[in-house]
C-alpha positions as CSV (number, residue, x, y, z in Angstrom):
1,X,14.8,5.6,-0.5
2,X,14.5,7.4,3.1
3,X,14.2,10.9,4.1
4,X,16.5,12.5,7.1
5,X,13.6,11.7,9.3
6,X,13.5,7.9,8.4
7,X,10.1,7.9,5.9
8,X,10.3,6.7,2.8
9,X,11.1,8.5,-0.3
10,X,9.3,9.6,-3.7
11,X,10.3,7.6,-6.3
12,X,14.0,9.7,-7.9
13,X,13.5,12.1,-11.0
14,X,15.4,9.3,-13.0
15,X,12.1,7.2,-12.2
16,X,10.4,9.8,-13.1
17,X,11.6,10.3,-16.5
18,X,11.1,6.5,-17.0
19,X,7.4,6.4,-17.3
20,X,7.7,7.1,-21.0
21,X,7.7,3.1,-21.3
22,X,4.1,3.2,-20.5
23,X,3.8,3.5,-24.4
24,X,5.8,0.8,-24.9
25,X,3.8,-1.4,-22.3
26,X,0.4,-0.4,-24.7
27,X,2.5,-2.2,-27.4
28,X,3.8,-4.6,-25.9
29,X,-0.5,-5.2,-24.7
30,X,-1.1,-5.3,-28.4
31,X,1.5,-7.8,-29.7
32,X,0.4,-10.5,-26.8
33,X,-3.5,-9.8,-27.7
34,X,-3.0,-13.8,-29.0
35,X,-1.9,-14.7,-25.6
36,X,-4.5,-12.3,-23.6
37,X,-7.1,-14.0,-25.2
38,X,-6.5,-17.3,-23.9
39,X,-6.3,-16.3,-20.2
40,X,-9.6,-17.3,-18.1
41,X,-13.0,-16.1,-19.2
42,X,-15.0,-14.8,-15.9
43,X,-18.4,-15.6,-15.2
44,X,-20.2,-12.2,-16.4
45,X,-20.4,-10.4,-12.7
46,X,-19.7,-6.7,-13.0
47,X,-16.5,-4.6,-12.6
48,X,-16.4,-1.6,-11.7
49,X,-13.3,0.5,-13.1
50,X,-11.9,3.6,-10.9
51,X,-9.1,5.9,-12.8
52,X,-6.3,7.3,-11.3
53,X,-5.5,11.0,-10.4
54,X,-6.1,14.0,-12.7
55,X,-7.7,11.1,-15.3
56,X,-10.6,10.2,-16.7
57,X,-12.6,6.9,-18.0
58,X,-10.8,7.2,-21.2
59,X,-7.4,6.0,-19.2
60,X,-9.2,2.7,-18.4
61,X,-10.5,1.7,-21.4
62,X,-8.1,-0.8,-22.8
63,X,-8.7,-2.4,-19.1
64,X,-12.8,-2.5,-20.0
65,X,-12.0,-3.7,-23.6
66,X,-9.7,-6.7,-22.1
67,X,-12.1,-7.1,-19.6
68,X,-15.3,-7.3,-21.6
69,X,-13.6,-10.0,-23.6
70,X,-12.9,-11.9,-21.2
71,X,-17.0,-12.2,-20.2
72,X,-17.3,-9.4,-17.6
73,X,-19.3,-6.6,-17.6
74,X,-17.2,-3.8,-16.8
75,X,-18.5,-0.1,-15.9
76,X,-16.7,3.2,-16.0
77,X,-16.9,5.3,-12.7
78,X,-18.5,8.0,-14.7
79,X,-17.7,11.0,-12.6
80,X,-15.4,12.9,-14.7
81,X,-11.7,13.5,-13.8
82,X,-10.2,12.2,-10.6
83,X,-9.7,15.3,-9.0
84,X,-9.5,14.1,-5.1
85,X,-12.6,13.6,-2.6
86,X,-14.2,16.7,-4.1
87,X,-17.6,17.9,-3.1
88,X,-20.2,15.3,-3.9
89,X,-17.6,12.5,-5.5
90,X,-17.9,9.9,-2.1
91,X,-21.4,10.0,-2.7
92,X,-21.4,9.5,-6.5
93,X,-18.8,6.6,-6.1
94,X,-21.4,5.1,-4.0
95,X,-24.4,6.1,-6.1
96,X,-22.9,4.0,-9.0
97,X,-21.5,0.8,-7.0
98,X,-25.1,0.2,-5.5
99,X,-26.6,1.6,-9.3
100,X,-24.6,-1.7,-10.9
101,X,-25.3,-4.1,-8.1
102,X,-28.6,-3.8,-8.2
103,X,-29.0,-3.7,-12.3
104,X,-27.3,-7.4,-12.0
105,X,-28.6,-8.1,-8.5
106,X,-24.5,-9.9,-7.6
107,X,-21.3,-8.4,-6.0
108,X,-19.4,-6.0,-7.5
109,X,-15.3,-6.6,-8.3
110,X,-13.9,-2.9,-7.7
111,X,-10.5,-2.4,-9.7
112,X,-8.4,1.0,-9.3
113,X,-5.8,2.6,-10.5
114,X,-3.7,4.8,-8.2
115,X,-6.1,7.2,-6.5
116,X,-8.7,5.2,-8.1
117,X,-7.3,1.8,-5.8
118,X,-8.0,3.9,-2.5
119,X,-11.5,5.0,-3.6
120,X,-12.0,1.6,-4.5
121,X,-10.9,0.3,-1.0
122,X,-12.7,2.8,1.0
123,X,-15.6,2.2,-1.2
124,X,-15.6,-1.2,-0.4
125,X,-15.5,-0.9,3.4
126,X,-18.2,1.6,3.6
127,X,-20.4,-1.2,1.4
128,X,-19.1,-4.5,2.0
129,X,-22.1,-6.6,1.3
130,X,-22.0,-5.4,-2.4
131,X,-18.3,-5.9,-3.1
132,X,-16.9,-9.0,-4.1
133,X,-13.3,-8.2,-4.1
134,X,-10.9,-5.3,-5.0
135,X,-7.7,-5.0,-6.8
136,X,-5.3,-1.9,-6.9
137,X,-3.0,-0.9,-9.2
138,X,-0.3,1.2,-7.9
139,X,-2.2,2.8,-5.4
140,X,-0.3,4.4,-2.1
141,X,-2.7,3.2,0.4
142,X,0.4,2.5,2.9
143,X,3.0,4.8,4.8
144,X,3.7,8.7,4.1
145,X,1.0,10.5,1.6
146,X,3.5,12.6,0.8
147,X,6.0,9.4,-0.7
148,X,4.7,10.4,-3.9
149,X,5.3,12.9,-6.9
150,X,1.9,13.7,-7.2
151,X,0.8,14.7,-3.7
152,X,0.7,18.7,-4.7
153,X,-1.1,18.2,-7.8
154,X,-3.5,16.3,-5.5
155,X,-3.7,19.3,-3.1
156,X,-4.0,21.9,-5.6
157,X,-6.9,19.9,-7.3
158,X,-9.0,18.6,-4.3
159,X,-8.7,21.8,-2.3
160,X,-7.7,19.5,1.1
161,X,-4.4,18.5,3.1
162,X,-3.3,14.6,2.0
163,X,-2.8,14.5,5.6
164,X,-6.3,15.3,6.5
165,X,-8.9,13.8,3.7
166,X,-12.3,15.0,4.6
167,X,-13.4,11.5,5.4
168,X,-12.9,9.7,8.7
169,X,-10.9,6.8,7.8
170,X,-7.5,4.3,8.0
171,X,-6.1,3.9,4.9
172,X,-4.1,1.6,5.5
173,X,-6.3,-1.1,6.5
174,X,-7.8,-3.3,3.7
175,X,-11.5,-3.6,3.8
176,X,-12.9,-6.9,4.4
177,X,-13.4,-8.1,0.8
178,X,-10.2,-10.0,-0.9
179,X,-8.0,-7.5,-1.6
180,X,-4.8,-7.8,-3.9
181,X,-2.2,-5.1,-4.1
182,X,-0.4,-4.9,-7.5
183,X,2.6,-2.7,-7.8
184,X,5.6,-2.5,-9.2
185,X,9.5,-1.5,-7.8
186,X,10.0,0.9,-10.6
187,X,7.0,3.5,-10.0
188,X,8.1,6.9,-11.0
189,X,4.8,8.2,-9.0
190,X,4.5,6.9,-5.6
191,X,7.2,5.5,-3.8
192,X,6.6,1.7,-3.9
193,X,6.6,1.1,-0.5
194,X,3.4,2.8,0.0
195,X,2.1,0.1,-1.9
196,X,2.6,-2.6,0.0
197,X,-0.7,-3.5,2.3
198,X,-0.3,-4.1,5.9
199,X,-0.7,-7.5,7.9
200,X,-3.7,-7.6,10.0
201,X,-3.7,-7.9,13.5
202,X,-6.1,-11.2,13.2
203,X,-4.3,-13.9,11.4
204,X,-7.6,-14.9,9.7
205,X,-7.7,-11.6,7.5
206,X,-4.3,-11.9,6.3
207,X,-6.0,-14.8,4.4
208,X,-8.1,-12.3,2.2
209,X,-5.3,-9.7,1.2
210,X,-2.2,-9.9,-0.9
211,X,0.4,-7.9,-2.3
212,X,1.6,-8.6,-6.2
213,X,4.6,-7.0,-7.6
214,X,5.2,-7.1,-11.4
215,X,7.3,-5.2,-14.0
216,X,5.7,-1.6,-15.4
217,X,5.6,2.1,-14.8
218,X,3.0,3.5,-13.4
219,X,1.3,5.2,-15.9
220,X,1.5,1.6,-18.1
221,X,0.2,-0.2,-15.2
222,X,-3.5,0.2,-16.8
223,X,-1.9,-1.5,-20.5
224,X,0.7,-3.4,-18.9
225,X,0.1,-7.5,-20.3
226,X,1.0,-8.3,-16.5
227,X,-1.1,-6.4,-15.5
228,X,-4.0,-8.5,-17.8
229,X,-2.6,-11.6,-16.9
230,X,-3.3,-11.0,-13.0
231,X,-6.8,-9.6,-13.2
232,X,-7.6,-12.4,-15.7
233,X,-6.4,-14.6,-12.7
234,X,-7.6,-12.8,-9.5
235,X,-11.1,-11.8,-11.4
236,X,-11.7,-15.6,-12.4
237,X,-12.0,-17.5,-9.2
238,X,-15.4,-18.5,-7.9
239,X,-17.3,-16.1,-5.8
240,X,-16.7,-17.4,-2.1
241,X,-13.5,-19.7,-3.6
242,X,-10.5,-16.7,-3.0
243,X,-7.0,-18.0,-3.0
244,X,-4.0,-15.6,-2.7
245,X,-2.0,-15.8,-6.4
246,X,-0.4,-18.9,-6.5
247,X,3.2,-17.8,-7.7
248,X,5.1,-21.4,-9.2
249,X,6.7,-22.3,-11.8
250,X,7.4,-19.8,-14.7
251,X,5.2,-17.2,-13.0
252,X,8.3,-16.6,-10.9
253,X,10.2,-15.0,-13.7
254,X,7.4,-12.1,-13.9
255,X,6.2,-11.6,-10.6
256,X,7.0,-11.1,-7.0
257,X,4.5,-11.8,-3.8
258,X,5.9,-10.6,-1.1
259,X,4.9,-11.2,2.6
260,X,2.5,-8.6,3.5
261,X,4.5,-5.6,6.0
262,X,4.0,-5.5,10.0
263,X,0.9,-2.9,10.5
264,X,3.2,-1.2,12.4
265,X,5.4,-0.3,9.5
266,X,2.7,0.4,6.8
């Protein structure tokens, strides 16, 4: 779990070799389509979908199909591979959040996967007024950039240091939208520690951010019915009406919501 040093960890090679389930969590979303389709319908706003490293649009499309019926209109990010904060991207990931909310003229939920969860995020605090909430999946926003197995791809690809992105910003800090973490203990990709989101100094932010844990891999986090099951919930509530994920009853058997970490340890 810890290094020599004291930081955390990327997840063991035994981890590693068990994201095959992901296919298994794609079938597992296709024998509980019954069930999905009686979680909450939204209320039509837009969604915009970020993919995680090294994928593309086509990763995220059985999150847009769930999502579009269950009444929202979801959008792609439409920029290609994720291949890091590339030349141009932070400027076409804001192109296309103010390009959707001002075709529907109302906030924009941002939902991420991995890398995609920390564009999302960043996104959202560089445009605040045009976000009405974000939700990662899996996303290392927390702790070490190097707690994952994937931080060498992403320097190879993106052509900077993950200790020095070519934006000025703290990761770790949620932006000032509601913002719910969902992660899960078993990630063979980034340590899930990193995961976790930090506690705000101000008590009265703490109110808007939240950390889920649920059962998946990472690469079935996209097709993972948990997964569906939380965004159906988190997506559903009234604009201006967030409540952190009420966690009773049988809910308890399936997910976690831990306290979120001292800033000091994130």
């Amino acid at each position: 779990m810890f290094n020599k040093s004291g930081k955390v960890k990327a997840p063991s090679a035994l981890l590693i070799m068990m994201e095959g389930r992901a296919l298994y969590e794609y079938g597992a979303m296709k024998l509980s389509a019954p069930f999905l389709k009686r979680l909450p319908r939204g209320d039509g706003h837009p969604v915009l979908i970020f993919p995680g490293l090294g994928a593309s649009d086509f990763s995220t499309k059985p999150l847009r199909s769930f999502l579009d019926d269950r009444g929202y209109a979801t959008y792609p990010w439409d920029l290609g591979r994720n291949f890091g904060l590339r030349e141009g991207i932070l400027e076409g990931m804001l192109a296309r959040l103010e390009e959707v909310y001002e075709k529907h003229g109302r906030k924009v939920s941002l939902v991420g996967w991995s890398l995609g969860g920390i564009f999302a995020r960043e996104i959202a605090k560089m445009r605040p007024q045009m976000v009405r909430g974000v939700i990662s999946l899996g996303s290392p926003h927390s702790g070490d950039p190097r707690s994952t197995n994937a931080w060498r791809f992403y320097e190879f690809v993106a052509g900077h240091s993950v200790d020095k992105p070519p934006i000025e910003t703290t990761l770790h800090k949620a932006p000032p939208v509601p913002t719910t973490s969902v992660y899960t203990k078993t990630d063979g990709v980034v340590a899930w520690q990193s995961c976790e989101q930090a506690k705000p100094v101000s008590p009265w932010k703490a109110r808007h951010t939240e950390n889920i844990v649920v059962s998946a891999s990472h690469c079935g986090l996209g097709v993972n019915p948990s997964v569906m099951y939380i965004l159906a919930d988190r997506l559903s509530q009234r604009e201006g009406k967030w409540r952190r994920f009420s966690n009773v009853g049988s809910r308890k058997m399936f997910f976690d919501t831990p306290e979120l970490v001292p800033e000091a340890a994130a």
